[in-house]
N, CA, C and O atoms as a GROMACS GRO file, in nm:
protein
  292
    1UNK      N    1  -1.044  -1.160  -2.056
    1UNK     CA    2  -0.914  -1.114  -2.010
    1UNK      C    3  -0.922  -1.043  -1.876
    1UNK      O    4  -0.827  -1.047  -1.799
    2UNK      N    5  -1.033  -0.978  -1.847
    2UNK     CA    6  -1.018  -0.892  -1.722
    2UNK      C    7  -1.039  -0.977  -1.604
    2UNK      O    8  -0.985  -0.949  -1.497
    3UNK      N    9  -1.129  -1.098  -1.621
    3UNK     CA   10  -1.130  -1.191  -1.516
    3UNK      C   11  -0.969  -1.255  -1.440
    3UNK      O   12  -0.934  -1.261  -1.322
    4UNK      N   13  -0.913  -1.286  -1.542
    4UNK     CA   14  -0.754  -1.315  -1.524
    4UNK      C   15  -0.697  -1.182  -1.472
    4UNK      O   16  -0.624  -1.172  -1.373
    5UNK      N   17  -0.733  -1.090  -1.544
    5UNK     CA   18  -0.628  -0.963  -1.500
    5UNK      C   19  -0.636  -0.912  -1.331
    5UNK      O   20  -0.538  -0.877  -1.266
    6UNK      N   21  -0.758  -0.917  -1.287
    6UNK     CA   22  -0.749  -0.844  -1.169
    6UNK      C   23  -0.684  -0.964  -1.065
    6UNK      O   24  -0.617  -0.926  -0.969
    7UNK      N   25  -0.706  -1.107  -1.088
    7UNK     CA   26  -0.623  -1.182  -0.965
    7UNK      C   27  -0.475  -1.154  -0.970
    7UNK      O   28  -0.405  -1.127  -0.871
    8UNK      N   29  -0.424  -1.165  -1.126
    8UNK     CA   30  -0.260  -1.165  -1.106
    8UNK      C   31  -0.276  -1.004  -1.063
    8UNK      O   32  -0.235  -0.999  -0.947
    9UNK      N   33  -0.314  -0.875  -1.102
    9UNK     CA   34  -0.277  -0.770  -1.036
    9UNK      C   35  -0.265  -0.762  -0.881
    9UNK      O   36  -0.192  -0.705  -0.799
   10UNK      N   37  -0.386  -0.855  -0.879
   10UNK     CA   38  -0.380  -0.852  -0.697
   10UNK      C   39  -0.241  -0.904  -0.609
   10UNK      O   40  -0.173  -0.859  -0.517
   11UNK      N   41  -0.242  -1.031  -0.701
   11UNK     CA   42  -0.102  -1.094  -0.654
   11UNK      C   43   0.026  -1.034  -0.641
   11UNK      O   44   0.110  -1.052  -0.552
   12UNK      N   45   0.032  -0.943  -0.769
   12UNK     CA   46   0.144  -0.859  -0.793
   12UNK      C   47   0.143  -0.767  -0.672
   12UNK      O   48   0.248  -0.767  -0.607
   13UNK      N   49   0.063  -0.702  -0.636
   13UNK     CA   50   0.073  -0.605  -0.548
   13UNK      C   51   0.131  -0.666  -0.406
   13UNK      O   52   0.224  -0.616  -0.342
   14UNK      N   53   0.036  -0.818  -0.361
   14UNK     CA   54   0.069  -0.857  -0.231
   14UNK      C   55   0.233  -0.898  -0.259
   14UNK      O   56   0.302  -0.916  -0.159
   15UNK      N   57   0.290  -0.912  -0.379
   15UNK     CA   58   0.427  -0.994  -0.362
   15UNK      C   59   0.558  -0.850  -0.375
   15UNK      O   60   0.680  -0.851  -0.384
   16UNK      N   61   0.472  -0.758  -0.369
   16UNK     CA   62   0.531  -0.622  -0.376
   16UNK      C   63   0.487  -0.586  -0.211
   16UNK      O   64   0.577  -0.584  -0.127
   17UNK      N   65   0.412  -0.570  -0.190
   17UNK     CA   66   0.444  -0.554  -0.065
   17UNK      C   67   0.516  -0.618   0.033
   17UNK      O   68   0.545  -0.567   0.142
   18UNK      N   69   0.546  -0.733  -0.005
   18UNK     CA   70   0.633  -0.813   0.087
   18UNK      C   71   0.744  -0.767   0.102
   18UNK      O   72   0.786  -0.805   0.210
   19UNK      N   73   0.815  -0.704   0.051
   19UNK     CA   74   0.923  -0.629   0.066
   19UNK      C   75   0.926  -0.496   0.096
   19UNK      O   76   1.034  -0.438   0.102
   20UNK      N   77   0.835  -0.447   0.113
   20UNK     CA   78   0.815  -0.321   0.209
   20UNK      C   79   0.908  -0.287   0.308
   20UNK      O   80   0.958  -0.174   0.308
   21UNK      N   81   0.948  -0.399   0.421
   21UNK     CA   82   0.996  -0.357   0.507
   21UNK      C   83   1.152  -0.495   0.569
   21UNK      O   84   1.155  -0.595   0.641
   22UNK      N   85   1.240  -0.425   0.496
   22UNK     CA   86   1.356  -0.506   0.446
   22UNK      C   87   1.462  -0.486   0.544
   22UNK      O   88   1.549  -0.572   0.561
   23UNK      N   89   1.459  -0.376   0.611
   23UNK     CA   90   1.550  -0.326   0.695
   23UNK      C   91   1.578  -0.405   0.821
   23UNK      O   92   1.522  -0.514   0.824
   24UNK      N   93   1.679  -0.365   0.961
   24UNK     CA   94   1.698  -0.361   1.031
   24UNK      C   95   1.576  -0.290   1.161
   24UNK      O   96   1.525  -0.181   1.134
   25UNK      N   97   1.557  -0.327   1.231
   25UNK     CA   98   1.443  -0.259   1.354
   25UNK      C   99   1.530  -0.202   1.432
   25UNK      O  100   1.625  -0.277   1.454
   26UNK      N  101   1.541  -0.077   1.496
   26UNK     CA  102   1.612  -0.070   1.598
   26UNK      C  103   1.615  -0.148   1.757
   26UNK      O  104   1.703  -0.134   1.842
   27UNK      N  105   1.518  -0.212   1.765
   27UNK     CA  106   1.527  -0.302   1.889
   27UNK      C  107   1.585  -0.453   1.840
   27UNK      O  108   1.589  -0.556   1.907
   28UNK      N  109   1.618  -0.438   1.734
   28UNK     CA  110   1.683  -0.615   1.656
   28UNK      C  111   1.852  -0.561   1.698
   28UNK      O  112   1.924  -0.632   1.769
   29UNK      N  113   1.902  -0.417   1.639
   29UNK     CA  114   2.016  -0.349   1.636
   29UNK      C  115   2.110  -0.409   1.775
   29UNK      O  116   2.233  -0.422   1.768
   30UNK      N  117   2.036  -0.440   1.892
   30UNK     CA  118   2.160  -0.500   2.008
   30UNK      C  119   2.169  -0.645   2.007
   30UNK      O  120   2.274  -0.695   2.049
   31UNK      N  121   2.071  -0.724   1.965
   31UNK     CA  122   2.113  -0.866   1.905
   31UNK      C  123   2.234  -0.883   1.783
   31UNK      O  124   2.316  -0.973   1.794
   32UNK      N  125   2.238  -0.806   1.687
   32UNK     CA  126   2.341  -0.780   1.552
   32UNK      C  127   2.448  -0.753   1.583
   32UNK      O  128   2.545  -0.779   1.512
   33UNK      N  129   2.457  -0.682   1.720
   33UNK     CA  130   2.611  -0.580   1.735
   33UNK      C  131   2.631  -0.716   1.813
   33UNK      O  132   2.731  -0.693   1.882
   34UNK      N  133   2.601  -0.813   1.833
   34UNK     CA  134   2.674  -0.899   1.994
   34UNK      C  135   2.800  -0.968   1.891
   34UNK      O  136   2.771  -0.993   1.775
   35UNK      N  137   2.937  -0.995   1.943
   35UNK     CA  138   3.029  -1.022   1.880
   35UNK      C  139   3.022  -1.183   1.834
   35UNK      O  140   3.108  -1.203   1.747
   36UNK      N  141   2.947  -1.302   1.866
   36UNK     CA  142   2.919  -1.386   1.818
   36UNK      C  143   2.787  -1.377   1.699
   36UNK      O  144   2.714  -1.476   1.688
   37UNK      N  145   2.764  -1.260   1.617
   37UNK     CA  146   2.712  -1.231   1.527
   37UNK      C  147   2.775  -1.151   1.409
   37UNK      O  148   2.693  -1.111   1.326
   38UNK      N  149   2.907  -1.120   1.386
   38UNK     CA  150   2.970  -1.107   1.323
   38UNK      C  151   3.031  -1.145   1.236
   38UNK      O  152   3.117  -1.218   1.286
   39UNK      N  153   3.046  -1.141   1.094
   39UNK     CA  154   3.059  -1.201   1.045
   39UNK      C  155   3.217  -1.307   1.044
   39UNK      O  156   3.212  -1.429   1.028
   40UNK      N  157   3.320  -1.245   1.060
   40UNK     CA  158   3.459  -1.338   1.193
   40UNK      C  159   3.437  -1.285   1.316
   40UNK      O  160   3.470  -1.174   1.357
   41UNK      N  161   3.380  -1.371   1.373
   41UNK     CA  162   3.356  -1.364   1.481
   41UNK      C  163   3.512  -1.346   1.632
   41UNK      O  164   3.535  -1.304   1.745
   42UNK      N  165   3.570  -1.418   1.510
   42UNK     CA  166   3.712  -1.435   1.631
   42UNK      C  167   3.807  -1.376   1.530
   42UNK      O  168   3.809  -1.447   1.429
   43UNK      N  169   3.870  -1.293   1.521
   43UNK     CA  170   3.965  -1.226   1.373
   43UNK      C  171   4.108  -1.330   1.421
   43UNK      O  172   4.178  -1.343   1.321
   44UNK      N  173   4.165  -1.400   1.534
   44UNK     CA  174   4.257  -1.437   1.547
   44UNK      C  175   4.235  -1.617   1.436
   44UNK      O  176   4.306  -1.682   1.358
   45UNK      N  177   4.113  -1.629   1.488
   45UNK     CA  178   4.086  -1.765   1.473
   45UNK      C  179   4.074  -1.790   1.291
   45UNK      O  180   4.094  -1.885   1.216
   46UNK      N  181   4.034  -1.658   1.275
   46UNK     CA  182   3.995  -1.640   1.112
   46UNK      C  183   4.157  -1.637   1.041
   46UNK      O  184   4.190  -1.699   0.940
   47UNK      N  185   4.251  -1.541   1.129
   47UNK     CA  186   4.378  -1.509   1.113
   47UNK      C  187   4.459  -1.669   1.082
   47UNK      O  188   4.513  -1.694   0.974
   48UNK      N  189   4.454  -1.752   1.184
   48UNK     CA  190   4.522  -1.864   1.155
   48UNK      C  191   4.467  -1.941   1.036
   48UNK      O  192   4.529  -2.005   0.950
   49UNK      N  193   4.305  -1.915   1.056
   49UNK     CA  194   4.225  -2.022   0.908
   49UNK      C  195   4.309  -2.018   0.795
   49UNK      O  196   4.350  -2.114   0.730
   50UNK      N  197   4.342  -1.826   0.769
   50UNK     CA  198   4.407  -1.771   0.637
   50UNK      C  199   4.545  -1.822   0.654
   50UNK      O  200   4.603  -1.814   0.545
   51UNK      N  201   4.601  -1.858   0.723
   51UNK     CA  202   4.739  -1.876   0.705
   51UNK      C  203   4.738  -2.032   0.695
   51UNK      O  204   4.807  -2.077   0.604
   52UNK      N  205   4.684  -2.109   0.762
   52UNK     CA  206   4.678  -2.272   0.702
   52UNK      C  207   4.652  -2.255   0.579
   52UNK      O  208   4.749  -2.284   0.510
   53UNK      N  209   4.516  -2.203   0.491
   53UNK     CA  210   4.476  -2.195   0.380
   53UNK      C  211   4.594  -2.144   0.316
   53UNK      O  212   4.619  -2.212   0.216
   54UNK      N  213   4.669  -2.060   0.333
   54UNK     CA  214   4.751  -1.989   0.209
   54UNK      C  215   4.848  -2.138   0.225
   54UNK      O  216   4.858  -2.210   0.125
   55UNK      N  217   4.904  -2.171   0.329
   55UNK     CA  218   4.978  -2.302   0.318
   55UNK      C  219   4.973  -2.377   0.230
   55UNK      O  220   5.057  -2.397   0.142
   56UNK      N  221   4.851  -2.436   0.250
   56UNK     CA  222   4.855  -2.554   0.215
   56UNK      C  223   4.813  -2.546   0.086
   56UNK      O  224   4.842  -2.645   0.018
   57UNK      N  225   4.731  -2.427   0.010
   57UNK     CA  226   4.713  -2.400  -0.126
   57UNK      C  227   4.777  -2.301  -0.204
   57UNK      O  228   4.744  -2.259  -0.315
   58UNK      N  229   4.870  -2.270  -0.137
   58UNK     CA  230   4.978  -2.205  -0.241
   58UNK      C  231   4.940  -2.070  -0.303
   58UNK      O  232   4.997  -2.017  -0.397
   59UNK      N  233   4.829  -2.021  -0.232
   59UNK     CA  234   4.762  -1.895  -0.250
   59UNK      C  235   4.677  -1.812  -0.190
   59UNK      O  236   4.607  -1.863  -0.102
   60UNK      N  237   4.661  -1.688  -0.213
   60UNK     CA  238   4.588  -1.614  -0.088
   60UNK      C  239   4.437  -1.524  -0.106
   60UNK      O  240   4.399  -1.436  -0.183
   61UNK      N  241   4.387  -1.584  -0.014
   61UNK     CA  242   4.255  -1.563  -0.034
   61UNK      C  243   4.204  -1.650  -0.097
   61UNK      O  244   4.258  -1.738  -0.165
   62UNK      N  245   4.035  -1.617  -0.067
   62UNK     CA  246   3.965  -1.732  -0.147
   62UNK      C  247   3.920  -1.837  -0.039
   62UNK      O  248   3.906  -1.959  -0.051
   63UNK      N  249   3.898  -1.748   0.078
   63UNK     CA  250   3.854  -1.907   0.193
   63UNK      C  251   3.759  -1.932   0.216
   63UNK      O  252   3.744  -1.987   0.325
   64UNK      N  253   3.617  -1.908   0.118
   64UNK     CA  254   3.503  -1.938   0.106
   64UNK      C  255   3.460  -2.043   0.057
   64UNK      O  256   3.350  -2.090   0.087
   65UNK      N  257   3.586  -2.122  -0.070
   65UNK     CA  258   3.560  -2.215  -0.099
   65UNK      C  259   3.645  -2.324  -0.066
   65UNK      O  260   3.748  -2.313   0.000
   66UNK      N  261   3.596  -2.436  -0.115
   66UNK     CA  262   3.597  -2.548  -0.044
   66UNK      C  263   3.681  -2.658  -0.155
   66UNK      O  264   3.649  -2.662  -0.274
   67UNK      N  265   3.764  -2.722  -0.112
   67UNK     CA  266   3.833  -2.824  -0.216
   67UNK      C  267   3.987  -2.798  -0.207
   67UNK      O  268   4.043  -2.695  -0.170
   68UNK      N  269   4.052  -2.933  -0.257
   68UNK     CA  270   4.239  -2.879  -0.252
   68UNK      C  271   4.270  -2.833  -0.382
   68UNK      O  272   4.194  -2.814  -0.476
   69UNK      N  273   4.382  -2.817  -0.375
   69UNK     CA  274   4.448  -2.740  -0.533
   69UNK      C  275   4.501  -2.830  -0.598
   69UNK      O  276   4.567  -2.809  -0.700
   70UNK      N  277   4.463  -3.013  -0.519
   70UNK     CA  278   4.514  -3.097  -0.608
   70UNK      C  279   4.390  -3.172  -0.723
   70UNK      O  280   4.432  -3.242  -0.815
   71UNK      N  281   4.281  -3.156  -0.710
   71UNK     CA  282   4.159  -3.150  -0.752
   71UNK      C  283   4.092  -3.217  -0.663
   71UNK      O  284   3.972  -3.224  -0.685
   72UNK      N  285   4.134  -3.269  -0.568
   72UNK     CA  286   3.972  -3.347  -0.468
   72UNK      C  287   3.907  -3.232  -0.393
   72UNK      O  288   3.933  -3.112  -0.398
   73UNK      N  289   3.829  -3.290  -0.332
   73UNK     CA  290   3.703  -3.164  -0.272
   73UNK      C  291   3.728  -3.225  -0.184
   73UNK      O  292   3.675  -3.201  -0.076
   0.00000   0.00000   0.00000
């Protein structure tokens, strides 16, 4: 048993350390803030998406997914 035990412990540890360092860097921080990294990037453009979408599906919110409200995708 101890032959087995010390590789998976080892493993365990390296797959624990992999997540050590999960964060943001502060020299990454002015690439993130640039406005084509946002998550709506254009709020007008997002603005019209939501208003076709509520149109044409008869309801609001929900523009992540994909398909009509008549059942095709």
């Amino acid at each position: 048993m101890t032959s087995i035990a010390a590789p998976v412990f080892v493993a365990a540890l390296l797959l624990l350390g992999g997540c050590a360092n999960l964060g943001v860097e502060p020299w990454e921080r002015d690439l993130l803030a640039k406005p084509e990294m946002q998550l709506i990037a254009d709020p007008i453009e997002a603005g019209l998406d939501d208003h076709i979408y509520f149109s044409k599906e008869a309801s609001s919110g929900g523009r992540s997914f994909a398909g009509g409200g008549c059942g095709c995708n």
